[in-house]
Backbone as JSON Lines, residues from 0, in Angstrom:
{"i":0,"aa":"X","n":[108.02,95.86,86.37],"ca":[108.18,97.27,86.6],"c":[108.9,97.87,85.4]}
{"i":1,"aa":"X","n":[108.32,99.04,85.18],"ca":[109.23,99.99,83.56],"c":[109.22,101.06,84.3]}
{"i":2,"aa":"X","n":[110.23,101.78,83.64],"ca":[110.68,103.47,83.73],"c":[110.41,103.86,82.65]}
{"i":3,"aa":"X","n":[109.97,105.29,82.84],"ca":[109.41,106.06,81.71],"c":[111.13,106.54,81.43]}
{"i":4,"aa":"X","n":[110.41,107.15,79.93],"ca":[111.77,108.02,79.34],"c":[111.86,109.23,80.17]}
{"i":5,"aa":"X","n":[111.66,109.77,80.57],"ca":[111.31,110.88,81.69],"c":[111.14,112.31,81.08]}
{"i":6,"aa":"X","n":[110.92,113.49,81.51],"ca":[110.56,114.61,80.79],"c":[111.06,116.18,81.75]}
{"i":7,"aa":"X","n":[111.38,116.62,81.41],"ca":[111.71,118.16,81.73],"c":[110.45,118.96,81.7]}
{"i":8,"aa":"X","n":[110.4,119.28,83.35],"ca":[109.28,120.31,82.97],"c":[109.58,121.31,83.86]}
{"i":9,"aa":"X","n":[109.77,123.04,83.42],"ca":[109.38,124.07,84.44],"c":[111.04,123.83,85.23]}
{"i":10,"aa":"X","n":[112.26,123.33,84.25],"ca":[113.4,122.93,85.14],"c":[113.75,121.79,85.83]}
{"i":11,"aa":"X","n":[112.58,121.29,86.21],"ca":[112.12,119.78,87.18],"c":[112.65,118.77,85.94]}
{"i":12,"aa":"X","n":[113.04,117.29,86.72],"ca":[113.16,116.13,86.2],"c":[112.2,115.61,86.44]}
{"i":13,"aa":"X","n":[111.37,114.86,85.75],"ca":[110.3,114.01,86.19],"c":[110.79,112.39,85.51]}
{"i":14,"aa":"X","n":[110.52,111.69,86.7],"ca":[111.13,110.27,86.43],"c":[110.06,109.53,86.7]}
{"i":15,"aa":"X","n":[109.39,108.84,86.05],"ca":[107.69,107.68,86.17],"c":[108.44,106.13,86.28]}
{"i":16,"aa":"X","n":[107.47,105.63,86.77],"ca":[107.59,104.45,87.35],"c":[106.34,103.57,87.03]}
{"i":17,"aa":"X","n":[106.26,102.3,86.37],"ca":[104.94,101.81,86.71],"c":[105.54,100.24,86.98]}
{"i":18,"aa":"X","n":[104.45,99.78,87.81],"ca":[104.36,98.8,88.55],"c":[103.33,97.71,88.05]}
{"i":19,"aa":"X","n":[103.27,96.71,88.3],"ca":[102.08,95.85,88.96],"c":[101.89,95.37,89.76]}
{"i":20,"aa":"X","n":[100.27,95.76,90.08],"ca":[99.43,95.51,91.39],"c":[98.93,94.38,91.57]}
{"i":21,"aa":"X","n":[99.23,93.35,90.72],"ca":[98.53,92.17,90.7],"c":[99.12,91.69,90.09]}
{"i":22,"aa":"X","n":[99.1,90.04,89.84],"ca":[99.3,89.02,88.58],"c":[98.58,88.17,88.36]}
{"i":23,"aa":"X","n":[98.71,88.2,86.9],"ca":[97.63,86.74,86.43],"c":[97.46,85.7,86.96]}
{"i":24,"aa":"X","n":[96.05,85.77,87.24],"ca":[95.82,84.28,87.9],"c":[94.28,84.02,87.71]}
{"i":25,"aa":"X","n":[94.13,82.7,86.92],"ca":[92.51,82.01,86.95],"c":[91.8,83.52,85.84]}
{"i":26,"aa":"X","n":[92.92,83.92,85.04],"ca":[92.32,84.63,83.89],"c":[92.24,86.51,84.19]}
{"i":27,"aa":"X","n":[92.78,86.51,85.54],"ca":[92.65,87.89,86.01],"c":[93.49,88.92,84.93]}
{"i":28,"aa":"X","n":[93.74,89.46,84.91],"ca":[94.47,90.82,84.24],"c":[95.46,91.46,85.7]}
{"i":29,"aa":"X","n":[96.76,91.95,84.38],"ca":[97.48,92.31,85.42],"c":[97.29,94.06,85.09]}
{"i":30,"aa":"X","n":[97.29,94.53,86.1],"ca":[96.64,96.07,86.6],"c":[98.34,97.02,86.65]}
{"i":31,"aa":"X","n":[98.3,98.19,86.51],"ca":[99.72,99.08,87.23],"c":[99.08,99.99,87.59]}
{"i":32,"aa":"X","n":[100.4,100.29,88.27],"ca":[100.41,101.62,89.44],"c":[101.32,102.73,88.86]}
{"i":33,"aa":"X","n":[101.02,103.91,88.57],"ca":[101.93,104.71,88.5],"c":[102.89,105.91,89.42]}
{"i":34,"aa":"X","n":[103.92,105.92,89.38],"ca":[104.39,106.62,90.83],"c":[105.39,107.6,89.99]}
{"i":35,"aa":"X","n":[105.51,108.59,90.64],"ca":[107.01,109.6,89.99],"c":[107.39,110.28,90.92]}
{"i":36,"aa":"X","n":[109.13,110.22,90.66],"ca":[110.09,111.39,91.14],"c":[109.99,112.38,90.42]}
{"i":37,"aa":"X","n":[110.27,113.54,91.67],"ca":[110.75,114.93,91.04],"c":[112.0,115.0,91.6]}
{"i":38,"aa":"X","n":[112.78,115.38,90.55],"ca":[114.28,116.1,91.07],"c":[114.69,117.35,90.51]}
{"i":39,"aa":"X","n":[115.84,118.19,90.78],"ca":[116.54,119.17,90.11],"c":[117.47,118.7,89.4]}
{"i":40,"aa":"X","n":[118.08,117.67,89.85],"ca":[119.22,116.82,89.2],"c":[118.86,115.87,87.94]}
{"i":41,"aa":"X","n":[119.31,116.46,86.66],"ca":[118.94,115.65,85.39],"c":[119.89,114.66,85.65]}
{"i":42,"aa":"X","n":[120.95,114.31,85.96],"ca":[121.81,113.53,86.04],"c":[121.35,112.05,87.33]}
{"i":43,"aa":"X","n":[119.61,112.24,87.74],"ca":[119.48,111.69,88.22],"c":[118.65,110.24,87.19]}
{"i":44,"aa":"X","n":[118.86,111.02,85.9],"ca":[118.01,109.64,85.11],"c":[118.98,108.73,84.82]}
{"i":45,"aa":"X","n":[119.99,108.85,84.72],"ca":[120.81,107.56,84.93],"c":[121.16,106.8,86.03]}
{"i":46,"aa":"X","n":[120.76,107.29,87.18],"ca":[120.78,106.31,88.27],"c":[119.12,105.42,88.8]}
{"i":47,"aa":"X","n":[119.0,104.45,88.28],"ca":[117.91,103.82,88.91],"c":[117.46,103.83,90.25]}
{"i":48,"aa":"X","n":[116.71,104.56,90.63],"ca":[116.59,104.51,92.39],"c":[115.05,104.4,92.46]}
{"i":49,"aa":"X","n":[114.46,103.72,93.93],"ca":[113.13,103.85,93.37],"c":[112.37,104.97,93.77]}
{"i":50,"aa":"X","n":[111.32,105.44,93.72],"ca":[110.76,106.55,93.65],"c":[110.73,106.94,95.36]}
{"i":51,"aa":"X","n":[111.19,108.15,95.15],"ca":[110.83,108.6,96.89],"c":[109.83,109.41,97.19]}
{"i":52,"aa":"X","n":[108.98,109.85,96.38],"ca":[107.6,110.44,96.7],"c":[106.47,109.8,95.9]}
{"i":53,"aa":"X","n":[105.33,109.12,96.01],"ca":[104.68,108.97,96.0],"c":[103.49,110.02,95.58]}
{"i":54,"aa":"X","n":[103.08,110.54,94.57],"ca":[102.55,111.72,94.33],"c":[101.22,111.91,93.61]}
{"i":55,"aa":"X","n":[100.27,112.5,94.05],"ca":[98.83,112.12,94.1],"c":[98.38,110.74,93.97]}
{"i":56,"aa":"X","n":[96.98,110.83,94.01],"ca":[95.95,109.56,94.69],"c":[96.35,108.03,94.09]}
{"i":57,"aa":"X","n":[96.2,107.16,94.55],"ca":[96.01,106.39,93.97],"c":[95.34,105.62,92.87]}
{"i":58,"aa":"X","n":[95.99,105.04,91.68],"ca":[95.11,104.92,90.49],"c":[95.73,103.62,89.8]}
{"i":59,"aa":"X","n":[94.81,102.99,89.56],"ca":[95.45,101.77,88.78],"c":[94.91,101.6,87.25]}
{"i":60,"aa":"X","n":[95.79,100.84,86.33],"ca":[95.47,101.08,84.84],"c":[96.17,99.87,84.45]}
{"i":61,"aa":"X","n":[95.54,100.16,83.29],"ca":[95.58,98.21,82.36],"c":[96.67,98.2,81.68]}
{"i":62,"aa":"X","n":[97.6,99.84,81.39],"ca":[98.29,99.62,80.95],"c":[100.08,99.95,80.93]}
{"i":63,"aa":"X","n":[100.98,99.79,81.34],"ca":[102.1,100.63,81.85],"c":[101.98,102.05,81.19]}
{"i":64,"aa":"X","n":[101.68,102.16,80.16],"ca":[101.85,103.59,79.23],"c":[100.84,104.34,79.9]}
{"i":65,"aa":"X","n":[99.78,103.85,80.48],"ca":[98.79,104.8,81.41],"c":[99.22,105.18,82.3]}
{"i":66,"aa":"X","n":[99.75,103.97,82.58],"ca":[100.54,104.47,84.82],"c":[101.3,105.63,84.13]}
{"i":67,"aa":"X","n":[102.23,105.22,83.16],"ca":[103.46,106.87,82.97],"c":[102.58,107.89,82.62]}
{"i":68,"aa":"X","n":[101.93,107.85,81.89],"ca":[101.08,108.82,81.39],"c":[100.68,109.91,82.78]}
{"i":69,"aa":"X","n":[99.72,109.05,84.05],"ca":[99.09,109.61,84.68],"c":[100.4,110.16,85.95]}
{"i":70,"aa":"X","n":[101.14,109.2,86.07],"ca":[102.32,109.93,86.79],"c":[102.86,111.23,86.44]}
{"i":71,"aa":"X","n":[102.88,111.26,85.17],"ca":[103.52,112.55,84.44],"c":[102.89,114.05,84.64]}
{"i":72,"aa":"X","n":[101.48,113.59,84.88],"ca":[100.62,114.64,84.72],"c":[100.56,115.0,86.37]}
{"i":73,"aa":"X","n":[100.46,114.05,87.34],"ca":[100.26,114.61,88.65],"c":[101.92,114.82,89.13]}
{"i":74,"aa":"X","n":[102.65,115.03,88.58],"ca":[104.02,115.13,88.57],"c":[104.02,116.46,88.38]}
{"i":75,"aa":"X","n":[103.74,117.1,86.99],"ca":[103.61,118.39,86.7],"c":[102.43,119.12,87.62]}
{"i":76,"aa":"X","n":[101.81,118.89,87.76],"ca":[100.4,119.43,88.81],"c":[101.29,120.17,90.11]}
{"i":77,"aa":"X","n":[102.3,119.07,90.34],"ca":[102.92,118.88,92.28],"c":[103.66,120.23,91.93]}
{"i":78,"aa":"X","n":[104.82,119.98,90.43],"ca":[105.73,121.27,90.46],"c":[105.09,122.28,90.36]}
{"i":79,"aa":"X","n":[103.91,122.72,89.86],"ca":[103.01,123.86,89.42],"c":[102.84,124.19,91.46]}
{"i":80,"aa":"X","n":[102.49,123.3,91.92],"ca":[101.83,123.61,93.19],"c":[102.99,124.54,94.17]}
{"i":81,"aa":"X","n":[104.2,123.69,93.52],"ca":[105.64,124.25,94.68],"c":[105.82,125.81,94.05]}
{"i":82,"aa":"X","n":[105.55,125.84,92.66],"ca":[106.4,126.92,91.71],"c":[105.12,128.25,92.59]}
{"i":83,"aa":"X","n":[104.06,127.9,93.15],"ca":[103.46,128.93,93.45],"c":[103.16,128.72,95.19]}
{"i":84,"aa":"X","n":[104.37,128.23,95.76],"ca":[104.65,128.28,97.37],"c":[103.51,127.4,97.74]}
{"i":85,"aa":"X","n":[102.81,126.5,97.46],"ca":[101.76,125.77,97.92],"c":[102.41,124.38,98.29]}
């Protein structure tokens, strides 16, 4: 598991997470998951906690920098969604 460097967006903290969904075995590839917090609290990137929302679909990728990548983006999507009461 890695933590992204995390990013400021729109005021929001965004904190990424990636995982793996699998492990090598008999030549397989190991796969991640990407997941992110939103907070108001910047002071929440120094506390390691694990993610408490779960935020859009599920997606798996070959590479941790993808999982953050794609976390980041449905991260910003979610705050766009709140910033306009949805």
């Amino acid at each position: 598991m890695s933590e992204g460097a995390g990013d400021y967006y729109k005021g929001y903290y965004i904190r990424t997470v990636a995982q793996p969904v699998n492990h090598p075995r008999n030549g397989m590839t190991v796969l991640f998951e990407g997941k992110a917090t939103v907070s108001l609290d910047p002071a929440a990137r120094f506390h390691p906690v694990p993610p408490d929302l779960h935020l859009g679909d599920d997606q798996v990728f070959g590479t941790e920098f993808e999982a953050h990548r794609y976390a980041e983006r449905v991260a910003k999507r979610y705050i766009d969604r709140l910033e306009k009461g949805g």
